[in-house]
N, CA and C atoms as an extended XYZ file, in Angstrom:
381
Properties=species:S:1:pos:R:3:atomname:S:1:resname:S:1:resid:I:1 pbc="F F F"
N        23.355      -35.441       34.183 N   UNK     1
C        22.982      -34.080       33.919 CA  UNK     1
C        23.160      -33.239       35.170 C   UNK     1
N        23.588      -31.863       35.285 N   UNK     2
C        23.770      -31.359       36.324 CA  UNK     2
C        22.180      -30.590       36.426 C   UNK     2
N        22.837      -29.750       37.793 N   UNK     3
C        21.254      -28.950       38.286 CA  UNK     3
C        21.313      -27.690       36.967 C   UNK     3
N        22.025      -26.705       36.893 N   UNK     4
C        21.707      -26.000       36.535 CA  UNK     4
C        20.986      -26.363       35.138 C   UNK     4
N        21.171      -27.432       34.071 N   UNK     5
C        21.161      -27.063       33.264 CA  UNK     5
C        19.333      -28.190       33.116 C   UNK     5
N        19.001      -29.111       33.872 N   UNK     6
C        17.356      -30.059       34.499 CA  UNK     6
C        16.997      -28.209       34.295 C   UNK     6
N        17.305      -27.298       35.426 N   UNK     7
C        16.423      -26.057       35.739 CA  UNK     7
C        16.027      -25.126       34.518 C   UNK     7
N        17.588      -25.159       32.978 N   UNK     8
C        16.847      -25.001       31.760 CA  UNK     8
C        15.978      -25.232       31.155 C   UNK     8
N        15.896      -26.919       30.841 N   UNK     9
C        15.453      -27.639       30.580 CA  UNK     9
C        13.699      -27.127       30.988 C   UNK     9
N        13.052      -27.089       32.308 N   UNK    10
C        12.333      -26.970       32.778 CA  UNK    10
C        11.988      -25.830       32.223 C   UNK    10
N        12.653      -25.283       32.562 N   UNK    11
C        12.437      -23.506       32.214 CA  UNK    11
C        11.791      -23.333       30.906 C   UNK    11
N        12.115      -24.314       29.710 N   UNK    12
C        12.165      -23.969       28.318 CA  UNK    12
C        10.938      -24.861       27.999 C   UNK    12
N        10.705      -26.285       29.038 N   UNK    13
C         9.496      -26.497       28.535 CA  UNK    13
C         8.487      -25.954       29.413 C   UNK    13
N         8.611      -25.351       30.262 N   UNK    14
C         7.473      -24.385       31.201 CA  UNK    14
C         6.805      -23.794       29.642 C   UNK    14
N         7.540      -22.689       29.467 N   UNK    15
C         7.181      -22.056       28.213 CA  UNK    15
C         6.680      -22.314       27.283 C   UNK    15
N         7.619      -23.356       26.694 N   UNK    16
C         6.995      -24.156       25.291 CA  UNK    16
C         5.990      -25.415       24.902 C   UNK    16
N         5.194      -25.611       25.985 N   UNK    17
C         4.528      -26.464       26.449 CA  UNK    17
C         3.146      -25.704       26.516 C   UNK    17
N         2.440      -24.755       26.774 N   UNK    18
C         1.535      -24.110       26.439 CA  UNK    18
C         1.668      -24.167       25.052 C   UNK    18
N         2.516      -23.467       24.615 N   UNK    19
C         2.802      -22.956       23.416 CA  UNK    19
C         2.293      -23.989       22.162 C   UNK    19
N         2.992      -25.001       22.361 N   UNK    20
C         2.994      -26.161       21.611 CA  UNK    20
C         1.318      -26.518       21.628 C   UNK    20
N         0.729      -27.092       23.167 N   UNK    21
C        -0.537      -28.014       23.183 CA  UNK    21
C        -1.396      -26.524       22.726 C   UNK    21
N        -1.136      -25.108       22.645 N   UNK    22
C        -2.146      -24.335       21.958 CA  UNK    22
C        -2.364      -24.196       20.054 C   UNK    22
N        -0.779      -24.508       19.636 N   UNK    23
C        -0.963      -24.540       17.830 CA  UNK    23
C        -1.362      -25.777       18.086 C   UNK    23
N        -1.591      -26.789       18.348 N   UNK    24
C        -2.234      -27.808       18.545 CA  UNK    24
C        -3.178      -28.247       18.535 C   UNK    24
N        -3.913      -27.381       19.115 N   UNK    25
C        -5.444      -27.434       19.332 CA  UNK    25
C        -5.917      -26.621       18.228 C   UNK    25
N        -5.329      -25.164       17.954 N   UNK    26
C        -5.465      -24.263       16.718 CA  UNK    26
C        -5.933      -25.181       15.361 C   UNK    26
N        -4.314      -26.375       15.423 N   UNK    27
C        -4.552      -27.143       14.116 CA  UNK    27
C        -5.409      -27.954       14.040 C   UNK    27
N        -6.059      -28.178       15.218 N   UNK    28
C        -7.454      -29.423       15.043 CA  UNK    28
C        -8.579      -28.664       15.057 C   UNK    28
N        -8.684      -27.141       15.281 N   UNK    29
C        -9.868      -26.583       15.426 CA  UNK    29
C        -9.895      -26.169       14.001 C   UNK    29
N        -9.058      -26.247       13.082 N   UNK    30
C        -8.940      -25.676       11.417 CA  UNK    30
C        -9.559      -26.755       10.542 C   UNK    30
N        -9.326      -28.259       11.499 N   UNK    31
C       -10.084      -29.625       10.829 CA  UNK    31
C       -11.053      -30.176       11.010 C   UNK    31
N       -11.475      -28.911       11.964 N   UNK    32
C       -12.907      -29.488       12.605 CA  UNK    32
C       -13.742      -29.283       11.828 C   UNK    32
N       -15.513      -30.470       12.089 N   UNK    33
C       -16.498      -30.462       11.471 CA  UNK    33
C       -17.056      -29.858       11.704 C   UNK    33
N       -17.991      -28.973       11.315 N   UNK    34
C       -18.951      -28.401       11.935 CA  UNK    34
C       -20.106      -28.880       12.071 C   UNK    34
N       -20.832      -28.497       12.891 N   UNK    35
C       -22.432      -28.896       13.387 CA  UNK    35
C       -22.979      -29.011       12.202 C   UNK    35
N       -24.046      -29.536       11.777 N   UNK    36
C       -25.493      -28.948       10.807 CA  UNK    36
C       -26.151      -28.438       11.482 C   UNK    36
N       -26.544      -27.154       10.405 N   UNK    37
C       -27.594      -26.137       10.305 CA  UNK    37
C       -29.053      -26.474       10.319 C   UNK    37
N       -29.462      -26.421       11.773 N   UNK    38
C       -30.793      -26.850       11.624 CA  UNK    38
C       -31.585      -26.023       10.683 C   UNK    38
N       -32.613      -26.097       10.128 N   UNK    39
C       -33.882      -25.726        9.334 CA  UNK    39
C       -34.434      -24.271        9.540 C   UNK    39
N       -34.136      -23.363       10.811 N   UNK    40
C       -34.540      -22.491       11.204 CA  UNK    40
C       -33.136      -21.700       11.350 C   UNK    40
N       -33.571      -20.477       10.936 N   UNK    41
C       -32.452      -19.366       10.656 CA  UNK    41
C       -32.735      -18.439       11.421 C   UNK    41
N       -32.337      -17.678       11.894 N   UNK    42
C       -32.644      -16.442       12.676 CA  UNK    42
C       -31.738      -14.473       12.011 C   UNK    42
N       -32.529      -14.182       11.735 N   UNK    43
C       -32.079      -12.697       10.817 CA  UNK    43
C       -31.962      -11.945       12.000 C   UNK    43
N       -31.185      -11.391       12.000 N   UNK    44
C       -30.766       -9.907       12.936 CA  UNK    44
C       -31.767       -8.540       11.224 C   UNK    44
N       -32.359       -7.472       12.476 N   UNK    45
C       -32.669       -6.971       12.341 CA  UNK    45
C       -31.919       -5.392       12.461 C   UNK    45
N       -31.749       -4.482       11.290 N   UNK    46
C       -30.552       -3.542       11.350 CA  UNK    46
C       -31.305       -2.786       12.277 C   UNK    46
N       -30.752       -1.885       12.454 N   UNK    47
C       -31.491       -0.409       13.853 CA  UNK    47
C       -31.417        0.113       12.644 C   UNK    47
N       -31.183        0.956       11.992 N   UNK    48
C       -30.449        2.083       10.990 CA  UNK    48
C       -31.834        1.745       10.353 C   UNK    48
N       -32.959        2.907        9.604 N   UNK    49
C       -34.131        2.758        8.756 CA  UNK    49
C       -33.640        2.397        7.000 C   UNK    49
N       -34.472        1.388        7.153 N   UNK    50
C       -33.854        0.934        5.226 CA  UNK    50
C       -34.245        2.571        4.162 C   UNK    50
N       -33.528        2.602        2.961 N   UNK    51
C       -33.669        3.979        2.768 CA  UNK    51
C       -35.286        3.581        1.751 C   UNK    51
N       -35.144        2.995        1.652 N   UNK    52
C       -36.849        2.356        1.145 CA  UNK    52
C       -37.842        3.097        1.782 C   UNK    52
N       -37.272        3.079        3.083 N   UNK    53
C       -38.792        3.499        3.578 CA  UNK    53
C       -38.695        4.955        4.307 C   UNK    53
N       -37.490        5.757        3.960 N   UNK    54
C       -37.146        7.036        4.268 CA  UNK    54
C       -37.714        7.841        3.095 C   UNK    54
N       -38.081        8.652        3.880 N   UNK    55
C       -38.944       10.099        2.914 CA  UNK    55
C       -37.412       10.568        1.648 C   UNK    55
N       -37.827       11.376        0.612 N   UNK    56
C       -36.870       12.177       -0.982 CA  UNK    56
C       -36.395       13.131        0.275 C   UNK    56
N       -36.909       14.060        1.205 N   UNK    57
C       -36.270       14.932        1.880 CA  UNK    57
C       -34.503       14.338        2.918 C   UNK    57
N       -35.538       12.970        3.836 N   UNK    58
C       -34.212       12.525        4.560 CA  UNK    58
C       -33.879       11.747        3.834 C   UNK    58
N       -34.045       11.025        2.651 N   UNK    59
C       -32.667       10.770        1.384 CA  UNK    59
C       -31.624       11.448        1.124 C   UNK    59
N       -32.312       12.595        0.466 N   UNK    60
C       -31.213       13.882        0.332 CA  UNK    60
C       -30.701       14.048        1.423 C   UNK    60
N       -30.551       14.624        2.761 N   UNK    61
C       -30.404       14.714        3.874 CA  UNK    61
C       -29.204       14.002        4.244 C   UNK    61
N       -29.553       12.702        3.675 N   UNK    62
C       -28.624       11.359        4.194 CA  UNK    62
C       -27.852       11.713        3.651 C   UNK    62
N       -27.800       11.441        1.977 N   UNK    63
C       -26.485       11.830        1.037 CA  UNK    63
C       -25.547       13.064        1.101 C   UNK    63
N       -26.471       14.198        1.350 N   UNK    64
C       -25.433       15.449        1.293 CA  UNK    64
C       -24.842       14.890        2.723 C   UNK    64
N       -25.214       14.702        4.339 N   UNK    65
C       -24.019       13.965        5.178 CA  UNK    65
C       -23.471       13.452        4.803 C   UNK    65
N       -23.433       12.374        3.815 N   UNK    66
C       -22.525       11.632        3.262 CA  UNK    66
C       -21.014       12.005        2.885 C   UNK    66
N       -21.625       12.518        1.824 N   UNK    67
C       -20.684       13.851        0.878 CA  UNK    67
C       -20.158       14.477        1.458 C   UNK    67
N       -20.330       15.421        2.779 N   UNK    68
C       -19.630       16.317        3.396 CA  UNK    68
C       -18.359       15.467        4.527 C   UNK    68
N       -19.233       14.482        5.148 N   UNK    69
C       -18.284       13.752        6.047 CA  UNK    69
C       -16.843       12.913        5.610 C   UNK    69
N       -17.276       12.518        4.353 N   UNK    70
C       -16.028       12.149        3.434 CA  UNK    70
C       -15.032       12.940        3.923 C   UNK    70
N       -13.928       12.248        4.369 N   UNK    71
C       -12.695       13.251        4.501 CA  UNK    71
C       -11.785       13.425        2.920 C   UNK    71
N       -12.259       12.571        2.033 N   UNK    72
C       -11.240       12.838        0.908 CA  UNK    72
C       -11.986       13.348       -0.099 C   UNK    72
N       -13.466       13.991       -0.007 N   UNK    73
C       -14.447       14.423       -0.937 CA  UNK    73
C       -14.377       15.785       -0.671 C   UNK    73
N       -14.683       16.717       -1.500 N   UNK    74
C       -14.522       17.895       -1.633 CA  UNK    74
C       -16.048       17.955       -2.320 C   UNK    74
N       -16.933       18.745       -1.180 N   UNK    75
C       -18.480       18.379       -1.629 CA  UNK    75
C       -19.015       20.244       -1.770 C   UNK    75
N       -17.981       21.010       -1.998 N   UNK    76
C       -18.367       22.560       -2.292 CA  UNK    76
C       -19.285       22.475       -2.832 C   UNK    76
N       -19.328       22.162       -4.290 N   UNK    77
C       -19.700       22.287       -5.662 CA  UNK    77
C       -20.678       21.115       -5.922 C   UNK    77
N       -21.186       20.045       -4.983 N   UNK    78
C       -22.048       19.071       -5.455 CA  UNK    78
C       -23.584       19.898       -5.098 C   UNK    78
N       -24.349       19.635       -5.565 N   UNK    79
C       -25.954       19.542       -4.571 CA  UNK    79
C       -26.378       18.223       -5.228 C   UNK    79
N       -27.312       17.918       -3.968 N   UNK    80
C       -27.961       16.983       -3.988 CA  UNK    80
C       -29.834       17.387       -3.549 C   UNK    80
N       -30.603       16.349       -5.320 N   UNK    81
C       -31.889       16.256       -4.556 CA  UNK    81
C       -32.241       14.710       -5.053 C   UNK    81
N       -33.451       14.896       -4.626 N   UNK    82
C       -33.865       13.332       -4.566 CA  UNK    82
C       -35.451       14.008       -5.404 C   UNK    82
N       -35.967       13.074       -6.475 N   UNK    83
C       -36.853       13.710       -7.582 CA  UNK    83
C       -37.505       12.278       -7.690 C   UNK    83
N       -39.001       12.409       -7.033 N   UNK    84
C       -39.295       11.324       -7.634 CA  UNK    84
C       -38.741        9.699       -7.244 C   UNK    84
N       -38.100        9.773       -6.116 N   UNK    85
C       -37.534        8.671       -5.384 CA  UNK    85
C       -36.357        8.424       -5.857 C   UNK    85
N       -35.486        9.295       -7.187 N   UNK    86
C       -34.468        9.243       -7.549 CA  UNK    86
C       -33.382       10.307       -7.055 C   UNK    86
N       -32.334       10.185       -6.782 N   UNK    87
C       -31.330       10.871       -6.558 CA  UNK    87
C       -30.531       11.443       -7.157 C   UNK    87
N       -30.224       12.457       -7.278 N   UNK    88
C       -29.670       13.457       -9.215 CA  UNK    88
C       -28.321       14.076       -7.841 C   UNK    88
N       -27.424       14.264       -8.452 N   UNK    89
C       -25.682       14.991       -8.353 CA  UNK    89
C       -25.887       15.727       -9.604 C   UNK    89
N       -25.991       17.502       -8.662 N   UNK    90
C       -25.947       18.145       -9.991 CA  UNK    90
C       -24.328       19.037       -9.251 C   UNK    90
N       -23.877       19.862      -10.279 N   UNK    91
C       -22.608       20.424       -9.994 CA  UNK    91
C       -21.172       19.725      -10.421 C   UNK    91
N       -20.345       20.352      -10.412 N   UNK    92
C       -18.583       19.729      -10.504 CA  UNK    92
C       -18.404       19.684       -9.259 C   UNK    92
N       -17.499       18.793      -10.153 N   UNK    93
C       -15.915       18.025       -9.494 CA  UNK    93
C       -14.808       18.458      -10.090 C   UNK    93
N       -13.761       17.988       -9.453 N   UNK    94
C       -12.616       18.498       -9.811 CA  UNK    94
C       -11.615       17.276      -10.874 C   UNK    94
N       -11.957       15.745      -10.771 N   UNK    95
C       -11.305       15.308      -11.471 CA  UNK    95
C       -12.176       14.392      -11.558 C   UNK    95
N       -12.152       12.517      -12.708 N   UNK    96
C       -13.341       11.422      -12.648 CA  UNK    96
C       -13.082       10.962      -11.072 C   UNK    96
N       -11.586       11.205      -10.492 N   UNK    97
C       -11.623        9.755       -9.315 CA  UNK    97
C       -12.484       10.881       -8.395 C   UNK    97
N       -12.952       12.307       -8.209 N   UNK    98
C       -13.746       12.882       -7.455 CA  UNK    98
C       -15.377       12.776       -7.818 C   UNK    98
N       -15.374       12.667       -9.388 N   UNK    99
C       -17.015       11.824       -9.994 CA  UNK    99
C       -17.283       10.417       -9.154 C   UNK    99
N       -16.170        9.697       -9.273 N   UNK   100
C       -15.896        8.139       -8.623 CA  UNK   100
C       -16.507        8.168       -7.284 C   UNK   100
N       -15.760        9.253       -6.625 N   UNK   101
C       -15.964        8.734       -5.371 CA  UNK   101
C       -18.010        9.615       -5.002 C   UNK   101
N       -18.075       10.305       -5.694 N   UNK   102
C       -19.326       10.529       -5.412 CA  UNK   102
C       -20.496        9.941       -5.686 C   UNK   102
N       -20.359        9.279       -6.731 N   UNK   103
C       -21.438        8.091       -7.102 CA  UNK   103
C       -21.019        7.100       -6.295 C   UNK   103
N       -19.691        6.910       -5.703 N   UNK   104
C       -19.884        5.870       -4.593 CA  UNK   104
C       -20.654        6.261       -3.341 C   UNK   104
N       -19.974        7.588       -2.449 N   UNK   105
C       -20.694        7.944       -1.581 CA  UNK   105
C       -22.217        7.980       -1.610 C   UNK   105
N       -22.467        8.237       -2.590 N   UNK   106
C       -23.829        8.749       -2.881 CA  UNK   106
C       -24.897        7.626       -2.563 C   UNK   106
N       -24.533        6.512       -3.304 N   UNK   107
C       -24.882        5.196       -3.356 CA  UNK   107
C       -25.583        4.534       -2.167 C   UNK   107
N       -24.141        4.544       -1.852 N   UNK   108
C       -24.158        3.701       -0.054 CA  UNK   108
C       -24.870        4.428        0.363 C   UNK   108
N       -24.707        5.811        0.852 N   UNK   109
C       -26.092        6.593        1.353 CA  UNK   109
C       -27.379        6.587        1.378 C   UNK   109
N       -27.593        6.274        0.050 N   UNK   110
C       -29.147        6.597       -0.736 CA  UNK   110
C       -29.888        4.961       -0.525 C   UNK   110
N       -28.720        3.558       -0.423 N   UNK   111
C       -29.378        2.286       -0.131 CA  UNK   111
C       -29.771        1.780       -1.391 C   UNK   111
N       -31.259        1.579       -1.663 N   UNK   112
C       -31.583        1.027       -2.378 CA  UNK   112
C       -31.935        1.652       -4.272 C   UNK   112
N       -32.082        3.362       -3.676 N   UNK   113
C       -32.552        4.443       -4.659 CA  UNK   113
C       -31.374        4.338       -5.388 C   UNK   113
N       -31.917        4.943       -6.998 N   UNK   114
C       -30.935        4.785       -7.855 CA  UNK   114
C       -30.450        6.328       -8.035 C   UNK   114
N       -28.743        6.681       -8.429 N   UNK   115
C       -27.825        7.894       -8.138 CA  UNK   115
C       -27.776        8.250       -9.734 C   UNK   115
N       -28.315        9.374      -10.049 N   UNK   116
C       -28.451        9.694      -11.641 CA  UNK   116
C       -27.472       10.834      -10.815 C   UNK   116
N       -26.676       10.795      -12.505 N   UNK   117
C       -25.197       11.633      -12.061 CA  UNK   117
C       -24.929       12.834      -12.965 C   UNK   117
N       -25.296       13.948      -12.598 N   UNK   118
C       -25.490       15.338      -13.478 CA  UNK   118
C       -24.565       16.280      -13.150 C   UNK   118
N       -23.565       15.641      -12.719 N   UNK   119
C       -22.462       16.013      -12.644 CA  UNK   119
C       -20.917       16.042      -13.894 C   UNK   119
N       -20.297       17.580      -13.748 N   UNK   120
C       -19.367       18.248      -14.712 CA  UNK   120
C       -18.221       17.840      -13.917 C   UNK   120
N       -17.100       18.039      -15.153 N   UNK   121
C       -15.786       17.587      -14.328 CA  UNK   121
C       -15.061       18.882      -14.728 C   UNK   121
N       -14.562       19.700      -13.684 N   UNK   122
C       -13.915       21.119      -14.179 CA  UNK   122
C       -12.379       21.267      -14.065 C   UNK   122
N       -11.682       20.977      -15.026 N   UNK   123
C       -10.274       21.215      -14.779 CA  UNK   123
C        -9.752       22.095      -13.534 C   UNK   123
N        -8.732       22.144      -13.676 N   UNK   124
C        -8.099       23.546      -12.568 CA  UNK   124
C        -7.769       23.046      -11.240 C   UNK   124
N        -8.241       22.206      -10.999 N   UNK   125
C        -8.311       22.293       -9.157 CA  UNK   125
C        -9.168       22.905       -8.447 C   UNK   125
N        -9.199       22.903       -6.827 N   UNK   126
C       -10.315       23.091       -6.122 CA  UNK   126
C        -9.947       24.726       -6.174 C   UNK   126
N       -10.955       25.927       -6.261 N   UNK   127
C       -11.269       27.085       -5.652 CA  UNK   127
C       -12.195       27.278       -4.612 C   UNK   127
């Protein structure tokens, strides 16, 4: 074998030699066992207040942010109150996937409270 071509050689397993002993290890870390779960669990605790225990005022509060921050919601025409620990969408929309997305937003917002939906669907497009 001459020099130049030992100095390929080298060259190519310099490189491919990480390369290799790392899918390597990848593929034995995919077959690995895992530990057992001892008996004791540990819960992370959220920062963010559960909406359980948030006042009908910062419910509402929460949801209309909701609604407005949406970049693909068009929240002119919604209001929002909270009645009784329930959450009512009164006003139009412009089409169902804009009903859709407001009983979704609404939802996630509100947590655990349930989203009563008193909401119209008004042809035309947005004015």
């Amino acid at each position: 074998m001459n020099t130049s071509r030992k100095k390929r050689i080298l060259i190519i397993s310099a490189y491919l030699g990480p390369a290799l002993y790392g899918l390597a290890g990848f593929a034995g870390a995919q077959n690995a066992v895992s530990p057992p779960v001892s008996g004791s669990v540990s819960v992370a605790v959220s920062a963010t207040p559960d909406a359980a225990a948030l006042s009908d005022g910062k419910i509402a509060e929460r949801v209309k942010a909701a609604l407005h921050a949406d970049p693909y919601f068009y929240d002119q025409h919604v209001t929002v109150s909270v009645e009784q620990g329930v959450v009512v969408l009164r006003g139009f929309v412009f089409s169902s996937w804009d009903l859709r997305d407001a009983l979704r937003i609404a939802g996630k917002a509100a947590g655990d409270r349930r989203v009563v939906d008193n909401l119209s669907i008004k042809q035309g497009g947005r004015r």
